[in-house]
C-alpha positions as CSV (number, residue, x, y, z in Angstrom):
1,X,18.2,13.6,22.0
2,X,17.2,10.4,20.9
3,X,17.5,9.0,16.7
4,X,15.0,10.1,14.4
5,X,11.7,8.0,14.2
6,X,11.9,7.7,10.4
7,X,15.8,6.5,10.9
8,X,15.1,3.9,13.2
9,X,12.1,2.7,11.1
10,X,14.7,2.9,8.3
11,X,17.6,1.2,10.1
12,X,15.3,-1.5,11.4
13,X,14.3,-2.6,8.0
14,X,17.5,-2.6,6.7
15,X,18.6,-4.9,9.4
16,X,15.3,-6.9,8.7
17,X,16.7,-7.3,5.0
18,X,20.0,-8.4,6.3
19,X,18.7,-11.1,8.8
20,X,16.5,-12.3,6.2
21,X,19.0,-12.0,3.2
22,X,21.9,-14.0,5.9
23,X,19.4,-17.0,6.7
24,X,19.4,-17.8,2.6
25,X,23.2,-17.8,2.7
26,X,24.3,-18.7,6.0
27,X,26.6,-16.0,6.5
28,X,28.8,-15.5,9.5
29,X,28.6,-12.3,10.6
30,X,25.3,-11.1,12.4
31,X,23.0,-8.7,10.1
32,X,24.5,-5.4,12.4
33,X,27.8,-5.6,11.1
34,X,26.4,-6.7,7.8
35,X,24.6,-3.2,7.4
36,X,27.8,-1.5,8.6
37,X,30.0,-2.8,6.2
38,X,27.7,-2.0,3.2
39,X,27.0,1.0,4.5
40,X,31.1,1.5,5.2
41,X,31.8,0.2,1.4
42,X,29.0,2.1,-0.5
43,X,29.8,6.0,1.4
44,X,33.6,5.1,1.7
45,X,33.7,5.5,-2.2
46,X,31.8,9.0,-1.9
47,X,34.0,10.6,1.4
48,X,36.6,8.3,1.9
49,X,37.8,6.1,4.6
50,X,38.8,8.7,7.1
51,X,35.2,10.4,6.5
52,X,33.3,7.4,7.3
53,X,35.2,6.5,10.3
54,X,34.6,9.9,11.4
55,X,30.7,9.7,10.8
56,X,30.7,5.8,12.4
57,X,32.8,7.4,15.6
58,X,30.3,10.2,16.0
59,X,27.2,8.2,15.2
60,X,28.5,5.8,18.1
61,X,29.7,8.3,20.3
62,X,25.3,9.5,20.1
63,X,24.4,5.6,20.4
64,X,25.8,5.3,23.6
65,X,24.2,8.2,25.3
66,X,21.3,6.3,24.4
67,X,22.4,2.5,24.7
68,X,25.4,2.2,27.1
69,X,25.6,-1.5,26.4
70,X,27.8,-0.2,23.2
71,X,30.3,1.4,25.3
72,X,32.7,-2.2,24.4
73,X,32.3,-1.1,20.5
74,X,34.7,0.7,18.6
75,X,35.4,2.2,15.0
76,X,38.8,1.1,13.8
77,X,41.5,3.6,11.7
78,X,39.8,1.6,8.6
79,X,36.4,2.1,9.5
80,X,35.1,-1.1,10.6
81,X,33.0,-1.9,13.6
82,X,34.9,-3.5,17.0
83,X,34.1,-4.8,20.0
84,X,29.9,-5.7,19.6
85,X,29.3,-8.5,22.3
86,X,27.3,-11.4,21.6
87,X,24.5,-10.3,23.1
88,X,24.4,-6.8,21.2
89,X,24.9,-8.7,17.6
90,X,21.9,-11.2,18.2
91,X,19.6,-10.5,15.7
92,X,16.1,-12.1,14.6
93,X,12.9,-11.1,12.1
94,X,11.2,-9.7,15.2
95,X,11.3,-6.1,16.8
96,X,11.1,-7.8,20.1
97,X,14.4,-9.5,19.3
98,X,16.7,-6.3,17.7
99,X,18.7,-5.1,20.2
100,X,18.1,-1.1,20.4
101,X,22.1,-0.8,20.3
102,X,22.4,-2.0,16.6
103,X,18.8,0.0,15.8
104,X,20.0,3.0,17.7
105,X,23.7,2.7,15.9
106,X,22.6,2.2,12.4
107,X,19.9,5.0,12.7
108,X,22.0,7.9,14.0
109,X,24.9,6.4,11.2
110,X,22.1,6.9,8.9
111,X,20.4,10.5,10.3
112,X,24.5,11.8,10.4
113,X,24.4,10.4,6.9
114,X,21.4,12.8,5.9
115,X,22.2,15.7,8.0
116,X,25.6,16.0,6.4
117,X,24.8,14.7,2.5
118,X,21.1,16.0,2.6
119,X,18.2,13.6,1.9
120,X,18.3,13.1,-1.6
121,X,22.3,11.6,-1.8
122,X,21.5,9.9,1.1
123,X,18.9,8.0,-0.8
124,X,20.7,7.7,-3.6
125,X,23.7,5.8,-1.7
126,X,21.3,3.7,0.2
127,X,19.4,2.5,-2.9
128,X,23.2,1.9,-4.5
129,X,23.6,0.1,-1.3
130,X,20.3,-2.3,-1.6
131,X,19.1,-2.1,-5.1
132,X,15.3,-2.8,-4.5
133,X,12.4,-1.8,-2.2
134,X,14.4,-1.7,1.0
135,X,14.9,1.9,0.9
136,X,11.8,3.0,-1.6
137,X,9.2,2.0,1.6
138,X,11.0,5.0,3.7
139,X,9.5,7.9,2.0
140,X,12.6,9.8,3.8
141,X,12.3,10.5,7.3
142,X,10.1,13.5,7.0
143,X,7.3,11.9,5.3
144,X,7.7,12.8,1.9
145,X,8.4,10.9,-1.4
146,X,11.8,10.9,-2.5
């Protein structure tokens, strides 16, 4: 079973956003684990930490049937994402140079996101999470306006 097209597509602009949003303020981490973390903060206020790390653990657990590069990563107690290499965190403005590990990761984060909060919360915390037209371009993963 591989992530859903429309959560990939999703994922993959949100990492777009990231890359693009990091090269104006030169952050230090790579746009993967900048997704993460927002995505960590904004859902840990709605289910708490021990329900995010439980949705990141599973979410990986899927990634790596598909990508088993990501069998080094981890999700801590706290939630946060461990053990990306170099090579998985590399991330430019071109589909060619995502790495299907943080695509794959951040998609099945997301479609666990949706299949256990429905479409419409799932939305709503994303759009908390990135205010703007990130998230309005999806029109949800089946197609529809949200």
């Amino acid at each position: 079973m591989t992530a859903a097209p429309g959560m990939r597509d999703l994922a993959y602009r949100l990492l777009v956003y990231e890359a693009g949003a990091g090269k104006a303020s030169e952050p230090s981490e790579p746009p993967a684990i900048r997704v993460y973390e927002r995505l960590r903060q904004s859902l840990g206020e709605f289910v708490g930490v021990a329900g995010f790390q439980s949705l990141a653990s599973r979410a990986l657990t899927l990634s790596r049937a598909e990508v088993p590069s990501l069998s080094a990563a981890r999700v801590a107690a706290d939630g946060s994402l461990e053990g990306l290499g170099a090579s998985e965190t590399q991330f430019d403005m071109g589909m060619d140079s995502a790495t299907d590990g943080e695509i794959i990761l951040i998609a099945r984060l997301l479609g666990l996101l949706r299949l256990f909060l429905g479409e419409a919360l799932t939305l709503s915390l994303l759009r908390n999470a990135w205010p703007g037209e990130v998230v309005e371009d999806s029109n949800s993963a089946h197609g529809r306006n949200a």
